[in-house]
C-alpha positions, 0 to 999 in steps of 0.5 A: 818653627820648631817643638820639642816633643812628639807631637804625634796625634796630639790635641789642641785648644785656644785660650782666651787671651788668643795663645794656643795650647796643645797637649799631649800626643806620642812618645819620643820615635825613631826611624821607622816608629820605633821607639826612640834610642833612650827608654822611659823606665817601662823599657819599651817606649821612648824617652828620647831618640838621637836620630829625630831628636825628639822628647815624650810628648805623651804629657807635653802641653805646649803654648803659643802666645803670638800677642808678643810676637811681631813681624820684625822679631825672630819668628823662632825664638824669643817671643815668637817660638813655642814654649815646650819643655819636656822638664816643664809644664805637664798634663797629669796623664799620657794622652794620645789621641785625646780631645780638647774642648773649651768651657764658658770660661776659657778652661780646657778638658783635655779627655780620654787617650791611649797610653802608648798608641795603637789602631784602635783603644783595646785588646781583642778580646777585651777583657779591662775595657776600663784600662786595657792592661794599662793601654787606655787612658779613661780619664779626663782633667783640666787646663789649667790644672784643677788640684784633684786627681783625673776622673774616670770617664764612664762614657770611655769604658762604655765606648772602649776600642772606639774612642780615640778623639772622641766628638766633643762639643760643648753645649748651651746648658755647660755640659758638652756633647760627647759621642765615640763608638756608636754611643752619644751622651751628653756630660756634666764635666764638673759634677761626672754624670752622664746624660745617655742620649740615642745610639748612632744610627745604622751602625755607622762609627764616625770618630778615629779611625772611621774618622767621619766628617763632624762639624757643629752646624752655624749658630744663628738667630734663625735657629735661635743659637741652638746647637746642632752636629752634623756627621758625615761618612765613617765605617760600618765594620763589625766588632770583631773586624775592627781588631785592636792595638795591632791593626784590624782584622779585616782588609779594611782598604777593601770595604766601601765607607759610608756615605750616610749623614745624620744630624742631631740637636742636643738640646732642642729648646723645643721640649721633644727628645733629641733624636739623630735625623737623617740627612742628605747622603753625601755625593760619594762615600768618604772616611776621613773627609773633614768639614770646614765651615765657611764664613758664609755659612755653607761647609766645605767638605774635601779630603779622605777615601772611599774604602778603608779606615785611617791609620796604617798597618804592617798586615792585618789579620786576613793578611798578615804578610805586608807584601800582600798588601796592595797599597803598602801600608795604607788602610785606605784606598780609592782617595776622594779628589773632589770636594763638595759643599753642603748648605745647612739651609737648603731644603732637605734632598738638595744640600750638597753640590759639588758640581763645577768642582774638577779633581786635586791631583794629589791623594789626601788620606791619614794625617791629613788636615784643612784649615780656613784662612783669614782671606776665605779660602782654605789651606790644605795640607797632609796626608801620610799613612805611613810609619815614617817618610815614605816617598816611593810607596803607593800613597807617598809622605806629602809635603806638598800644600794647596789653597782651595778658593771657594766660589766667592773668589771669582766675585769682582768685588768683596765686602770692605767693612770698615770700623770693626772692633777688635773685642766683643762681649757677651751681651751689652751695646750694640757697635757700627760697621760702616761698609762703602758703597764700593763693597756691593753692586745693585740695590743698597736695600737688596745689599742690605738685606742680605748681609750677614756678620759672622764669627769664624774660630778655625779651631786646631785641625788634625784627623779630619776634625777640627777641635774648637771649630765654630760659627756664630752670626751676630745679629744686626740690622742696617741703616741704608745712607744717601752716599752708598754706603751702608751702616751696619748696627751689630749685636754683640753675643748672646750673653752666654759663653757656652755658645761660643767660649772666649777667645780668638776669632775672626769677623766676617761681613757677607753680602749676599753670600760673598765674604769681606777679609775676617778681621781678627778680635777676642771675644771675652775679657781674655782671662781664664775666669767666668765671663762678664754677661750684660742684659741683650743687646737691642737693636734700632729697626733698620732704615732703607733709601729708596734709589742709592745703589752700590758703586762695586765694579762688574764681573771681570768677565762679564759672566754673570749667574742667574741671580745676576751675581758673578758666577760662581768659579773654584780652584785648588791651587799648590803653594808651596812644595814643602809642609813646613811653609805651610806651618811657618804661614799658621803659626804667624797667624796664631793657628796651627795644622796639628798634622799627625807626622813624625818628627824630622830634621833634616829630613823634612825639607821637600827636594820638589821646588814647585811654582807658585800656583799650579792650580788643576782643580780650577773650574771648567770654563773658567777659573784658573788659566794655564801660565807657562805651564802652571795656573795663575790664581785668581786674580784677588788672591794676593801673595800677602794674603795668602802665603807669605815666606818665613825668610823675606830675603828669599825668593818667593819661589824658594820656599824650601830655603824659606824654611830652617828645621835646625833652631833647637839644640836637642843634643842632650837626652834627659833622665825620665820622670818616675812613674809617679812623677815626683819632683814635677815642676807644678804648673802654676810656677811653669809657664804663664801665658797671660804674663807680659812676656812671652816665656816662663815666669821670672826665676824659673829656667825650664826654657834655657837650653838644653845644653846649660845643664849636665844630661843627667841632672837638668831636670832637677 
């Protein structure tokens, strides 16, 4: 699928009807990351290049909307391709490296940015931290776009320097959590007033480039859907050594990250003061480590370094010459191959476990991101810390992706349910869920006591974060049938948006631990609006029957744990030997990597052709077994569930032919707005997600090709 704009270190967010948004990100690039071949008026950023034949994406929102995409169309046009047009819908302000966070009602605030990009967000010594001479963005404005001017955010001048992709979480009252630097506050977005709350402990920073592990932690009825964050891992260099635009100071690939964890409860329904609690070290230091949250509950955390920063740098201040540095231009060193797992509900010293888990091969630092898929395993791709594709330094340009499976998938069998709705509602009547007998073993009662129905938003993955990610258990009790099978009588959501904002997510069912396929529903009416809220629902009390047990099949091996479940087995497996299939197979499920890299066209394609399967993080004695030289999956794991190639005449192998870079005609450069921006196209007579069709409304022109109109007057 191709885009138009530089979508480098740009920001992301769902819409309620289950489109896609992002916004933002680079100006246009060359070789290198200089600036593109055309300028913008300042002279010094750029317009357009003619070598990577990208546009500004600085102002750029772009949409997805897969509800009028179909497996028989085109998937890279039409109904099926990206709407970006550098002529068309725009945000108000350049932003790069902004966050996106959702409302109760569907609106996006976008916040913060750079203005023309940088290691960290201020000159040294910071004389504006308001603007930095014009290099920061402090404000903060809205999608779809409120009529007033953008706003000074007073939280991004306190944290000036630090605040690229500032943590943001929205929280049950309709404020949002927000923390960068070592300040945390929670924010009235409609009013502007700012809550302080208590400084990140022990100095450790966690938003880019520090670039901690940050996940708000599942909600549930055993917390009473009460919010709280966990941040894992960062960096604890003083002020002077994280430096400015230019790069650090300090030979960051020489500093140990931090391995300190800390959780916090915005609004503790308690009547105590937040306060940050501290939390079980991780296994190993790490900067860019990144939590994905699983559909059991437990959070994955793999990724990152144990020295360093994220970014790049052709020298630093104490090594100014870049053939001094030992790992070319990489601020980070010493990559974490291992990945771990933290359960947020085991007692305090014994949360994270990464035991049975052997080593990915392949170094995943800057640029690097994670996502989970529908079938429960993860995708993992990235990793650049480069200014452009480099393939022969110490940490390379990767275009390689792997799958990571969880324990569950050596279960012999998984949860099947049956009859799940594809919308859900806040408040209101309770629905059924039916699950065969065939989705467990043992005891019906035991099967279901211990099953849980979960909601899973992935969220837009990039830096080590995920923006938007989010867990919620529906409450349910059950009723146990004479046949085996079980009824699963499930509460819509607590009717209150802010806990968990309308839009795509995906359902799963567990059983004791082990997840179903997630099922893919909205939540909400799907319109931008304030959602409809209907009293609780209230369940019946559950029914059990004595003597019915389930009828799934035993351990294909016979091994068994001590809790007479299957034992547990992981594995990474390589997929593909090219990114972009990777991309192909998120943007065909409505989900997208927002991996930080620089456009390339012809470039881009992997010369690596890699078997389906090559799998060395399998688990000692057992997991993945060695197959003409590369490693089987896990026998559960189907091609169709896991990647699926964009051209179905290729080969399933081919995945470098699978995939077409060459779908825009982007041959044409165009003449820059003014710096005012007069004569933009306003948004509402733009582009219209929502409408029947996929595309702009009836009259406007902004998606016809770029070669239709003379370069100098197109964007009339």
């Amino acid at each position: 699928m191709d885009i138009k704009t530089n979508s480098f270190c740009a920001s992301g967010m769902f819409l309620p009807n289950g489109s896609y948004a992002t916004f933002g990100g680079n100006d246009a690039v060359t070789t290198g990351g200089g600036a593109g071949s055309q300028k913008n008026t300042d002279g010094a950023t750029g317009a357009w290049d003619a070598t990577y034949q990208d546009f500004d994406g600085r102002l750029a929102i772009r949409i997805l909307n897969p509800l009028g995409c179909k497996s028989s169309d085109n998937q890279l046009a039409g109904n099926c391709a990206w709407y970006d047009e550098p002529g068309g819908l725009q945000m108000k302000k350049h932003r790069w490296y902004s966050t996106a966070e959702a409302t109760g009602t569907g609106e996006i605030v976008i916040i913060g940015g750079f203005v023309t990009g940088g290691y960290i967000n201020r000159w040294y010594p910071n004389v504006d931290p308001v603007t930095e001479s014009g290099s920061a963005e402090p404000t903060y404005e809205y999608f779809p776009a409120r009529p007033e001017d953008p706003k000074t955010l007073d939280f991004y001048i306190k944290t000036s320097g630090l605040n690229a992709y500032p943590h943001t979480f929205l929280m049950p009252s309709g404020k949002m959590f927000l923390q960068a630097n070592l300040s945390t506050a929670l924010w009235d977005h409609d009013a502007n007033e700012e809550t302080p709350l208590p400084a990140m402990p022990n100095g450790v920073v966690r938003v880019y480039p520090a670039s901690g592990a940050v996940t708000m932690l599942p909600l549930t009825p055993a917390n009473n859907y009460t919010p709280t964050i966990l941040f894992c891992g960062g960096a604890t260099l003083s002020d002077e050594q994280w430096g400015d635009y230019t790069g650090p100071f300090a030979n960051t690939w020489d500093m140990e990250a931090s391995k300190d964890c800390q959780r916090i409860t915005p609004e503790p329904t308690d009547g105590s003061a937040p306060a940050y609690i501290q939390d079980d070290d991780m296994p190993d230091p790490r900067t860019m480590g990144q939590f994905i949250l699983l559909p059991n509950g437990k959070v994955l955390l793999l990724n990152g370094g144990r020295k360093g920063t994220a970014g790049y740098a052709k020298g630093t201040k104490s090594t100014p010459d870049p053939g001094q540095m030992p790992f070319g231009t990489s601020l980070c060193s010493d990559p974490v191959f291992t990945p771990a797992i933290y359960d947020p509900n085991a007692p305090k010293g014994s949360r994270w476990s990464s035991a049975g888990f052997s080593a990915s091969p392949i170094p995943r630092l800057y640029h690097s991101s994670a996502i989970l898929l529908p079938d429960g395993s993860v995708i993992v791709a990235g990793s650049n810390p480069n200014p452009d594709v480099n393939l022969t330094t110490v940490f390379n340009t990767e275009y390689r992706a792997e799958v990571f499976y969880p324990p569950y998938f050596s279960a012999s069998n998984r949860p099947a349910p049956q009859n799940v709705p594809t919308k859900l509602s806040y408040g209101g009547s309770s629905f059924d869920i039916t699950l065969p007998a065939t989705s467990y073993t043992g005891s019906a009662n035991d099967a279901a006591d211990k099953t849980t129905v979960t909601i899973v938003r992935s969220g837009f993955t990039t830096h080590a974060m995920n923006m938007g990610q989010r867990y919620l258990q529906l409450n349910n009790t059950y009723t146990v049938n004479k046949n085996g099978s079980i009824t699963l009588h499930v509460a819509q959501l607590p009717p209150n948006p802010n806990l968990f904002q309308p839009g795509p997510a995906f359902l799963y069912v567990n059983i004791n631990d082990i997840p179903s396929t997630g099922k893919y529903l909205i939540v909400g009416n799907g319109q931008i609006s304030t959602q409809p809220t209907l009293p609780a629902t209230q369940l019946q009390a559950s029914v059990k029957m004595d003597a019915v047990t389930g009828g799934g099949s035993s351990s294909s091996d016979g091994s068994t744990s001590t809790d007479g479940q299957p034992a547990a087995k992981s594995n990474m497996t390589l997929i593909i030997g090219g990114v972009a299939g990777g991309l192909a197979l998120l943007a065909l499920l409505g989900i997208a990597i927002g991996i930080c890299a620089a456009r390339r066209k012809k470039q881009a394609r992997s010369t690596e052709k890699v078997g389906y399967g090559m799998g060395p993080m399998s688990m000692a004695g057992g997991g993945a077994a060695a197959v003409g030289g590369h490693y089987a999956r896990p026998s559960n794991a189907t091609e169709s569930t896991i990647f699926a190639p964009l051209n179905a005449n290729k080969g399933m192998g081919d995945y470098n032919e699978a995939w077409d870079s060459s779908t825009a005609n982007l041959n044409a450069p165009y003449v820059p707005y003014k710096d005012d921006h007069s004569g933009r196209i306003s948004q509402s007579s733009d582009y219209d997600p929502y409408a029947s069709h996929v595309g702009p409304q009836q009259g406007h022109q902004a998606m016809r090709s770029y070669d239709e109109f003379p370069s100098q007057d197109f964007r009339r």
